[in-house]
N, C-alpha and C positions, 0 to 999 in steps of 0.2 A: 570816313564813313560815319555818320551820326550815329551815336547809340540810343536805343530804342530800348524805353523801359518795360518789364512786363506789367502785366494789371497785376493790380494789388491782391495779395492771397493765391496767386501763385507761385508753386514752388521753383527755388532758383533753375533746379536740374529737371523741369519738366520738359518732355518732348512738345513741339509744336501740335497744336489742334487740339490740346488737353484741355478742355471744361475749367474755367473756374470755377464753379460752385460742387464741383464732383467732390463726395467724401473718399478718402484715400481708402476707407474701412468702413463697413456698417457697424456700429453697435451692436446690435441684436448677435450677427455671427463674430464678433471676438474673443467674447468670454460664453463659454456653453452653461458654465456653474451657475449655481442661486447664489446670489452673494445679500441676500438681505439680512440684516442684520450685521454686517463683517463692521460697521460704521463705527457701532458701539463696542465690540470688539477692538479695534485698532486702539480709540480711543484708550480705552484699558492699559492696554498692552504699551504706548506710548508713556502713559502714567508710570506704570512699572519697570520700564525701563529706565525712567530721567531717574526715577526713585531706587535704583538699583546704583546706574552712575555718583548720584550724588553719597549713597552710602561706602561706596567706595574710592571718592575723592577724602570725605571724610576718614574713613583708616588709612588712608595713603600721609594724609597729615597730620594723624596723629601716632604713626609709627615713622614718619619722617620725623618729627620732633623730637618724639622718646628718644629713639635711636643716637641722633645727634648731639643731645642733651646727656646722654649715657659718655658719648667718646667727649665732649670736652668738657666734662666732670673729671674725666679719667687723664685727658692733658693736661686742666689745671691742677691735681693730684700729684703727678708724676712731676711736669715743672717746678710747684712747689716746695718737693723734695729733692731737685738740682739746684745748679748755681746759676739759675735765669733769673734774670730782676724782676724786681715785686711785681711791676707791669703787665708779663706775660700769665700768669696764673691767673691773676687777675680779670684780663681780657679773656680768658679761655671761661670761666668762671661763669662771667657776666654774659659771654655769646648761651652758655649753656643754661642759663637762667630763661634768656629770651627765648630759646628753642623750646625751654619746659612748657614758657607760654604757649606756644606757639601750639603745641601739643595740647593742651588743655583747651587752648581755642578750635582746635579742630575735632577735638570731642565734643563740643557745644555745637557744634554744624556753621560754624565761621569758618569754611573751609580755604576763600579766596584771601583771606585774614591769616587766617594760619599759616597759609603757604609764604604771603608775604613777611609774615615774624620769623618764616623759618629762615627765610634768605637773609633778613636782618640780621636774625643769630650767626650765623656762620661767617657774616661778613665783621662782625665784633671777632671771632675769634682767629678771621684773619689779619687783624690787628693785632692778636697775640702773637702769629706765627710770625708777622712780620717785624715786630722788635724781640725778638730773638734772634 
């Protein structure tokens, strides 16, 4: 049997002898409220929110930093005062240096920046971990 397409702008699940140009819904009866002015409203509210998100991407990266910055200060400390080669203090050191960056960059609102220093960092310090 051939298939028969329907006319354009109707919907797939409609019953036969459905109108094409029939609205599914009137306007006027689907919202009762005034809604004038909601436009400039949204607006706002949209602003405020990207500006809320982006304030807290920003501490998100610069307490990922600190924090990270804080424990491999504190690895290459503790390695230092073991019998691990100059190497690893060293790489724990340098990842922790990158991560301060990283930190101080995400306090400046370089927050896709900082995120990306942070993972740098940590991946220098898994160079530490790994020649040990």
């Amino acid at each position: 049997m051939p298939r028969v397409d329907a006319p354009e702008g109707t919907p797939v699940d409609a019953p036969e002898g459905t109108p094409v140009d029939a609205p599914e819904e009137s306007p006027e009866n689907s919202y009762e409220g005034d809604d004038e002015g909601d436009d400039e409203d949204d607006e706002g509210d949209d602003e405020d929110l990207l500006a809320a998100r982006a304030r807290r991407a920003r501490w998100a990266a610069v307490g990922t930093g600190a924090v990270l910055a804080l424990a491999g200060t504190a690895a290459a400390v503790l390695r230092a005062a073991g019998t691990a080669p100059v190497l690893v203090p060293v790489a724990y050191a340098c990842g922790a240096a990158v991560c301060a960056l990283a930190a101080v960059m995400g306090s400046r609102a370089r927050t896709r920046r900082a995120l990306w220093t942070t993972v740098a960092g940590v991946m220098v310090m898994a160079l530490g971990d790994q020649f040990d």
